[in-house]
C-alpha positions, 0 to 999 in steps of 0.5 A: 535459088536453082532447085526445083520445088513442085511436088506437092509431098515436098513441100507437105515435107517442109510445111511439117518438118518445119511447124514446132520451129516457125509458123508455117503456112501454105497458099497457091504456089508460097510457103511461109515461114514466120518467126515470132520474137519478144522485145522486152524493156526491162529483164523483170517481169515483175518489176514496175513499167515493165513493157513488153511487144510482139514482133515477127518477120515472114519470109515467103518461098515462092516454088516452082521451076526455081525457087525464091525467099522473099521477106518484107521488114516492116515499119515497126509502127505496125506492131504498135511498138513504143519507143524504147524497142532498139535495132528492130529492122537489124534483128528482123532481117537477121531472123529472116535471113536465120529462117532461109538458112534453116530451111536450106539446111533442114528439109527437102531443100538441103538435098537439092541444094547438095546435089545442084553444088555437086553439079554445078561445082565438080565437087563431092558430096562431102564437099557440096555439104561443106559448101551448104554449111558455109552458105548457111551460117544462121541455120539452126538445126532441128532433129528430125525436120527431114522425112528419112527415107525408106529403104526395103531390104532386097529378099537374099537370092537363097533362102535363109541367108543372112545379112553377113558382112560386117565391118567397123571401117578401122581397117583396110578389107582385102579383095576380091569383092564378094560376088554375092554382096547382094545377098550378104549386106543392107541396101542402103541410100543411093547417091545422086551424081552430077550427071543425074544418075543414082548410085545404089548402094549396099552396106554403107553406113552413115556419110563419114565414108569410114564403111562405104560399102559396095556402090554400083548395082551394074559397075559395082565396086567395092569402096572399102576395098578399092584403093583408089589407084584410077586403073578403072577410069583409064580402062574404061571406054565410055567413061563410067567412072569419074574420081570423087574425092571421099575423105575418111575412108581408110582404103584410100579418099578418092574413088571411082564413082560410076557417074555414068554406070548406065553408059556401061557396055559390060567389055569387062575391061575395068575388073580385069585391071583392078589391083584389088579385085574390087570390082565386078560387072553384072551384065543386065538381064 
């Protein structure tokens, strides 16, 4: 797989988010990851003749530059296993292929994938997600496998203000943007571009794109204001702003987004065309 896994956090990310599902284990450069399973021959424990033997399948993550899923099914014979065991090498492989599913779909290895699709593809967030979720059909999904980020809340710029800006994503908000955002909402989690830039952001809520919130910490832009009209983007000289496709928002499903914000040469050009006033330039000190 393209994506990157050298960062020793990481992987001690994946090795825990991972350890109440499979088997985890760590050596050198490999991660693996086992999934034990028992074949029985008849349904009642109790019952006479009642047999029953421990199976697994590892799949092994080889990390570096790229990474690699390795799995080996081996003879049933290793485990001992009588006769009567059915369709082994079928269900070993699907478990395997159940393990690496999984993990792409709940570590670390989910962001990266979602940002090497945006990039690689031209496509959104929503959509690269989207795309993962059909590369991944087996995933089972584990709550709380991910470190969630932490994000401290910028001190307001005077004293004794308050996170005051509320909205609830039902209807369109007017312009302009509110100039002192900053101070008035939560910064929240910043979005990774296809050109490698991250977006901050303030006031978003959750990833369904109903309260986008202001993107943009030099080029911001008000997402829950801007109705998508593309003013922006022709406007501006250096190509700061690309359309990314958004769905849910009531303003409008496609927006700006400044996958170039520090290619900005501050000519003020992009908020004087806005329709809605939803944009504002802060020069950097």
């Amino acid at each position: 797989m393209p994506i990157k896994l050298e960062d020793p956090a990481e992987i001690k990310s994946i090795l825990e988010g991972m350890k109440k599902t499979f088997v985890m284990d760590k050596y050198a450069d490999r991660i693996y990851a086992t999934y034990n399973w028992i074949e029985e021959n008849m349904p009642d424990p109790d019952a006479d003749g009642y047999e029953y033997v421990d199976l697994s399948v590892t799949v092994e993550i080889v990390t570096g530059e790229v990474i690699d899923a390795i799995y080996q099914i081996y003879p049933v014979e290793k485990f001992s296993a009588p006769q009567w065991v059915q369709n082994y090498r079928k269900k070993a492989d699907h478990f395997a292929k159940m393990i690496i599913d999984t993990l792409l779909r709940n570590t670390i290895l989910s962001d990266k994938m979602i940002e090497y699709l945006m990039k690689s593809e031209n496509v959104s967030e929503a959509q690269a997600l989207t795309k993962l979720e059909e590369l991944t059909p087996l995933a089972q999904i584990v709550l709380d496998a991910k470190p969630i980020a932490k994000i401290e809340k910028p001190k307001p710029a005077i004293e004794g203000k308050k996170q005051v800006i509320e909205r609830d994503g039902e209807e369109v908000v007017p312009g302009p943007i509110d100039i002192e955002f900053k101070d008035k909402m939560d910064l929240t989690a910043p979005f990774k571009t296809k050109t490698g830039n991250e977006v901050k952001t303030w006031g978003r809520i959750g990833a369904d794109n109903k309260v986008m919130g202001v993107w943009g910490e030099f080029c911001a832009v008000d997402f829950d204001i801007c109705i998508g009209d593309g003013a922006c983007i022709d406007a501006c000289p250096v190509a700061v702003y690309e359309f990314f496709d958004f769905p849910g928002n009531v303003g409008s499903t496609k927006k700006p987004l400044q996958i170039n914000e520090p290619d900005c040469i501050f000519c003020l050009a992009c908020e004087g065309v806005c329709p809605p006033q939803a944009i504002k330039i802060y020069p950097m000190d």
